[in-house]
N, C-alpha and C positions, 0 to 999 in steps of 0.2 A: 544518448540524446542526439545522436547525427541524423543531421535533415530535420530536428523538431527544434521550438522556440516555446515550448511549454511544457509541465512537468504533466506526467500520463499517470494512470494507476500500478505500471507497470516499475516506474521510475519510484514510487513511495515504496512500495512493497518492497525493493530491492537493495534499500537501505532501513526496513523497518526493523531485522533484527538485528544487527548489527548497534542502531542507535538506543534500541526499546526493551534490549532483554535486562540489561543491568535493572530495571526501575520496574520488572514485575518481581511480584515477590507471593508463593506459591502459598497457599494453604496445605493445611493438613490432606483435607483428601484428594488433592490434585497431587503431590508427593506420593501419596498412601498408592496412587496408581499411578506412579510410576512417571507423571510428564514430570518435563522443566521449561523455562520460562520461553525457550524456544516453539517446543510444539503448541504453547498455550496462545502464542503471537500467529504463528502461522495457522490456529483455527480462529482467532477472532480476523487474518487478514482475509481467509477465506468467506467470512460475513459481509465484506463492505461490498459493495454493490457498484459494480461497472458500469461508472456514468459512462463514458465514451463508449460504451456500444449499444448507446438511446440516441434516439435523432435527438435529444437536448445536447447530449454530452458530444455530441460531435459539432453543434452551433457551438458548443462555450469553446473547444479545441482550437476551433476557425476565427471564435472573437479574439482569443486568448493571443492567437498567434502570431508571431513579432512580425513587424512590416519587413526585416529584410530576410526572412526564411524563407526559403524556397519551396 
């Protein structure tokens, strides 16, 4: 987070499995091949959708942004 005053998509994802594996809990055929609750976080984080590289997601960065961040 050095140099930023708001949380990014980079900064969620890089505590998502750490915080999120304990609380999935796998089915038979996700088991049956072979994933755990890691790989099954890292494909639904590969789904969420990078606001910050939309000219919206880069105005909400710049509203978001703390007045004394440089």
């Amino acid at each position: 987070l050095q140099g930023r005053s708001y949380v990014s998509r980079e900064d969620i994802c890089s505590v998502a499995l750490p915080v999120l594996r304990h609380r999935i809990r796998l089915n038979f055929h996700a088991e049956a091949d072979g994933m755990d609750a890691d790989e099954v976080l890292r494909q639904l984080i590969e789904l969420l959708p990078r606001v910050e590289d939309t000219p919206e997601g880069k105005q909400l960065a710049q509203l978001f942004r703390s007045p004394d961040a440089r």
